[in-house]
Structure formats: structure tokens, C-alpha cells
N, C-alpha and C positions, 0 to 999 in steps of 0.2 A: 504493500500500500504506500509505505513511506516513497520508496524507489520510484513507482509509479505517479507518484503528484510531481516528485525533482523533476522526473523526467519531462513531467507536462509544462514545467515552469519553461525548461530550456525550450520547449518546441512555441510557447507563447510568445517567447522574447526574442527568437531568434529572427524574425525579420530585423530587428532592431541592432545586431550584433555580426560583426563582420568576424563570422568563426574562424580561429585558426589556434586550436590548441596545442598546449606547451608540452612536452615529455617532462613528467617527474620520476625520480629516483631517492628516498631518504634511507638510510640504514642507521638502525638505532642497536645500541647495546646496553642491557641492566643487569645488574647483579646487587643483590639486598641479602641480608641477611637476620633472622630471628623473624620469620622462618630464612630458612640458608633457600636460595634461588639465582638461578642465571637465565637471562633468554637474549636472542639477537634477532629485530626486526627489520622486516623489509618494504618498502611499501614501493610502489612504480606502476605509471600509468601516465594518465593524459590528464591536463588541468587547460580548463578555457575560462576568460576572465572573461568578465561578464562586465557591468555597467562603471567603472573605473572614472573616479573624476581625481584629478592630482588635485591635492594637498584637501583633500575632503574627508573631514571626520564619519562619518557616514558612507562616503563610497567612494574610499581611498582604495580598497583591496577587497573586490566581491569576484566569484569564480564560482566555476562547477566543475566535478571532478570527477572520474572513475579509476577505482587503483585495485589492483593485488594486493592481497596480505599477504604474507609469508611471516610467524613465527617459529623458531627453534630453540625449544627448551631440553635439559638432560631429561624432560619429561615425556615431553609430549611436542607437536606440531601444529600448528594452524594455519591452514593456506585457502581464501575464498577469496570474493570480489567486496569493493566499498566505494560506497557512492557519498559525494558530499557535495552539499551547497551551502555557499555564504552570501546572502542576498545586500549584508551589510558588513560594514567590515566589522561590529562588535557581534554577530552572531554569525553560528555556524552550525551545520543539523547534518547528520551522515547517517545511512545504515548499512548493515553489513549480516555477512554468512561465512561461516566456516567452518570444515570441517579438521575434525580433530585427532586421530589418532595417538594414542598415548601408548609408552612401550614398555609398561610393568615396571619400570624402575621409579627410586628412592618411594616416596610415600605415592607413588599413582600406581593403578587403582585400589584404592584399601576401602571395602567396604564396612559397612556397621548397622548393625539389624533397628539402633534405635535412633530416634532425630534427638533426641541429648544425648548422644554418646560423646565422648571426653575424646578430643582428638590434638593433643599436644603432641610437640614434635618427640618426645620419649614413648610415648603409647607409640605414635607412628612408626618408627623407627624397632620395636619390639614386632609390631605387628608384622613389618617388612621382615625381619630377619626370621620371622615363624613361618612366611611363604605366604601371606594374606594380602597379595596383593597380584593381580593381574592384569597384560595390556585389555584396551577398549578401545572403543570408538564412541565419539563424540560430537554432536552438532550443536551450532550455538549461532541463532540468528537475532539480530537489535538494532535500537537506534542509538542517538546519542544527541546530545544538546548541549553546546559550548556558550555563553555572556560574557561580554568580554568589556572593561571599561577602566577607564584612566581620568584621572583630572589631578594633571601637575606632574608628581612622582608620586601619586598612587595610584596602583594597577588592582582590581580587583576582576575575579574569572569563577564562574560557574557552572558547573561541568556534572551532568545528571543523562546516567545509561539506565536502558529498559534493556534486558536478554533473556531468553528462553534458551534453556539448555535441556539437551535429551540424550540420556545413553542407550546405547542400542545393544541389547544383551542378549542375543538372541540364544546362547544355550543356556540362559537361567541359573548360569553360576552366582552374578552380581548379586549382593546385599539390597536392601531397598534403597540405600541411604551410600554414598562413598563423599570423600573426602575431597574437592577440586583444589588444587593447587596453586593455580592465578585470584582467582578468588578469594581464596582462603576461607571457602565455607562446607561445612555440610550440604550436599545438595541430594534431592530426591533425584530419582531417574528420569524423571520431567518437572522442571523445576523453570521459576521465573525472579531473577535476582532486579534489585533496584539498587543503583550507585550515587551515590552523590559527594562532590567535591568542592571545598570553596577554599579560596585563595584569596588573601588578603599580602599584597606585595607591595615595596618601596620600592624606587628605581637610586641605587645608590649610585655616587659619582664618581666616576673615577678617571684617574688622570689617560690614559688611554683612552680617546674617542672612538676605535674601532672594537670597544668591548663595553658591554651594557649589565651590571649586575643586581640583579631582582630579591630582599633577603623579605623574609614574611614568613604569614603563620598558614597554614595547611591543615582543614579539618575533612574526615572524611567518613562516610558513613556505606556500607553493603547488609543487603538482606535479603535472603532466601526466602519465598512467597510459601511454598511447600513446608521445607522442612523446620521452617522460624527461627531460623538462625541468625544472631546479627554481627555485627563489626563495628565499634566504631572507636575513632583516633584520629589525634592533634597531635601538630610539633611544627619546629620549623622548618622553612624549606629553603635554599637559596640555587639561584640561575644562573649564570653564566653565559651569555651569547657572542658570541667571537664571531669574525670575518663579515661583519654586517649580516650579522643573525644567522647564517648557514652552518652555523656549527652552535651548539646547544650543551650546556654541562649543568645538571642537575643532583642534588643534592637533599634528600628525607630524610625527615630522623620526627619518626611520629610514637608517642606512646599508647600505652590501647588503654581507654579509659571504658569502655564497654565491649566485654568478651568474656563469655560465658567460661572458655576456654583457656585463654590466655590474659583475664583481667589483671593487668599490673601496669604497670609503670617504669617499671626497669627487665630485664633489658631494653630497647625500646626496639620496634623495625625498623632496619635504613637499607636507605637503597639509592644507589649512584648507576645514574642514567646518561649516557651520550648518545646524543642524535646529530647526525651530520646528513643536509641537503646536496647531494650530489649533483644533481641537476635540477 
């Protein structure tokens, strides 16, 4: 549905728009730890700008896009299509599909017969070394919804995903219940998660003009619709943007102030992010 109305937007406005779109290429790399995790992302496709007026707060940088995913975790994989449109330059809305296969290793797939079962990274890690844990297959299709807004040197961003996830178990091994590992939630074998992120950012100064750094606080929240599972954590965050924004260095350190599982405060999750725009 989502995909279908982008797609009618562009076919409305395109008398309007002299098309000629751009090839993109970004490759991103994360590694966090508590829980310990790695992935390296890919995205590339075709991006066409859309109604661009220079030095316009409002429609400085609007576009429509269609890309690849590609994900690669020691876990698992996710490679489908993603659609996005910015009709302004403070808003942005994409959906997406992908599928998933996971290869039995570290905590994927560990399942668990109850929606409060206890899944710290020690239970996991027992479970994994007992043999309770097998590859799957997995699909996961969503939207997403970016806000985006500045006045002066402050940036504030709002960032809230809808997903449906479904594991396909077709010899009735699986639990009702396993453990996703991006998420970090219990989820049902058909399950719909709700994301939400808000950023509150400075723009700090610094004497280098070809690099722009963002420090601020980072609050975020996940919940599983099925199995009632929640998440949620604050902490700071800081940005780093080099080469007039084409390269990106990110910086979390969020404590979990609501987790059923992990409610604590220390250690905290961090996770160091680079994204580099290739083309």
C-alpha cells in the first residue's frame, strides 16, 4: 500500500520533473556490544530529486528513491528492495521487505515455549552451547517515518518503524516464541514490532569547516505486539560527518531503563557505527 501511493506520487508529478536519476551506493558498518553484535550494510540503487529549490528550508533536498538492502550479520542476512520519499526536506517515509535467513549460530534461532521467558545473554549462551538453537528463515516487511528539524544549533529527529515479522517453520521444530537479535526482543512466529527514536542534538563547533559534530541525548523505545515485550533506553549519542557529510561516525552509549530482561543501568549498550556514501 505504502509503495503503491510513492509510487502514484512520482507518476503525479512527473510531468513536472525532468527525470534523470542518480546511482547511489552507501556501505555502513556497526559493531555494539552488551549484547556483543556486528553487521555490515549495503544499500544501492537509483535516487531522483524531485522538486529542489536552492537555499530553501522546505525544499532544499526532496527525492524519490528505490535501493537494495543487503545486511550481513555472524547471524543472519537480509537482502530485499526499499522504497523512499522525501517530499520535504524535514520529512522522509520509506518501506521495505526482506528476507532473512539466519545460520544457527551465536544466540539465532533459540527458541522458548513462554512470552516471559528470561533471555539474557548467559541463559542464551547456555542454551546455544546445549544445541537449542537452529538456522531459519525469516521475513520482515515495514514502513518507517523520519522528522527532521533544526533552529540555530539545534537539530532534533524523529524516527518511528511499523514491521511485521514471520518465521516460516515448516517442520514444527521452532518454539512459539525465539529470540531476534536486531531487535532484541522476544518475538512470536508472527509478530508486529513498533520502534521509536528521538534525538535531541547540538551542532558543536569546531575549528575544521569540513567536519560537522552532533553530541545529544538519544531515547528509544521497541515492542513486540504478540508477545508484549518491551525495550526501552536513553544515553548519549555523538556524530561525526567528514568530507561534506559523505562519511558519517556514530557513537551510542544508551542505558536500558525499561527491560524486563536486562533492566539496569550499567553495563550500558554501545554501538559504533560508520557509514560512508560512495556515490
Amino acid at each position: 500500500m505504502i509503495g503503491a501511493l510513492l509510487f502514484g506520487a512520482l507518476v503525479a508529478v512527473q510531468p513536472a520533473l525532468a527525470l534523470d536519476p542518480e546511482p547511489t551506493l552507501e556501505l555502513e558498518t556497526a559493531v555494539s556490544y552488551f549484547t556483543l553484535g556486528a553487521r555490515v550494510n549495503m544499500t544501492s540503487g537509483l535516487k531522483q530529486p524531485l522538486w529542489n529549490e536552492e537555499d530553501s528550508l522546505l525544499f532544499g533536498d526532496t527525492w524519490l528513491s528505490l535501493q537494495a538492502i543487503t545486511n550481513i550479520s555472524p547471524s543472519y542476512v537480509r537482502v530485499g528492495p526499499q522504497l523512499s520519499f522525501s517530499p520535504l526536506a524535514m520529512l522522509e517515509a520509506s518501506a521495505h521487505y526482506v528476507a532473512s535467513p539466519y545460520f544457527g549460530t551465536f544466540s539465532s534461532l533459540i527458541g522458548f515455549d513462554d512470552p516471559a521467558a528470561v533471555y539474557d545473554p548467559d541463559t542464551l549462551d547456555a542454551l546455544a552451547a546445549d544445541g537449542n538453537r537452529q538456522p531459519g528463515f525469516v521475513t520482515r516487511y515495514g514502513a518507517d517515518l523520519t522528522l527532521k528539524a533544526k533552529a540555530g544549533p539545534v537539530a532534533a529527529l524523529f524516527i518511528s518503524e511499523w514491521a511485521r515479522w514471520k518465521l516460516f517453520d515448516n517442520d514444527m521444530q521452532m518454539k512459539p516464541y525465539y529470540y531476534e537479535p536486531e531487535s532484541k526482543l522476544l518475538l512470536a512466529k508472527t509478530d508486529t514490532t513498533l520502534s521509536n527514536d528521538a534525538l535531541l542534538l547540538v551542532d558543536v563547533p569546531l575549528l575544521d569547516a569540513q567536519k560537522e559534530l552532533f553530541v545529544g541525548l538519544m531515547g528509544s523505545q521497541s515492542r513486540a505486539l504478540v508477545s508484549e515485550d518491551v525495550r526501552r533506553s536513553i544515553g548519549p549519542i555523538f556524530i561525526l560527518n567528514t568530507k561534506g557529510g559523505r562519511t558519517q561516525h556514530l557513537l551510542l552509549v544508551q542505558a536500558m531503563i525499561d527491560d524486563r530482561v536486562m533492566d539496569q543501568l550499567f553495563p550500558p549498550y554501545i554501538a559504533i557505527r560508520s557509514r560512508y556514501t560512495l556515490l
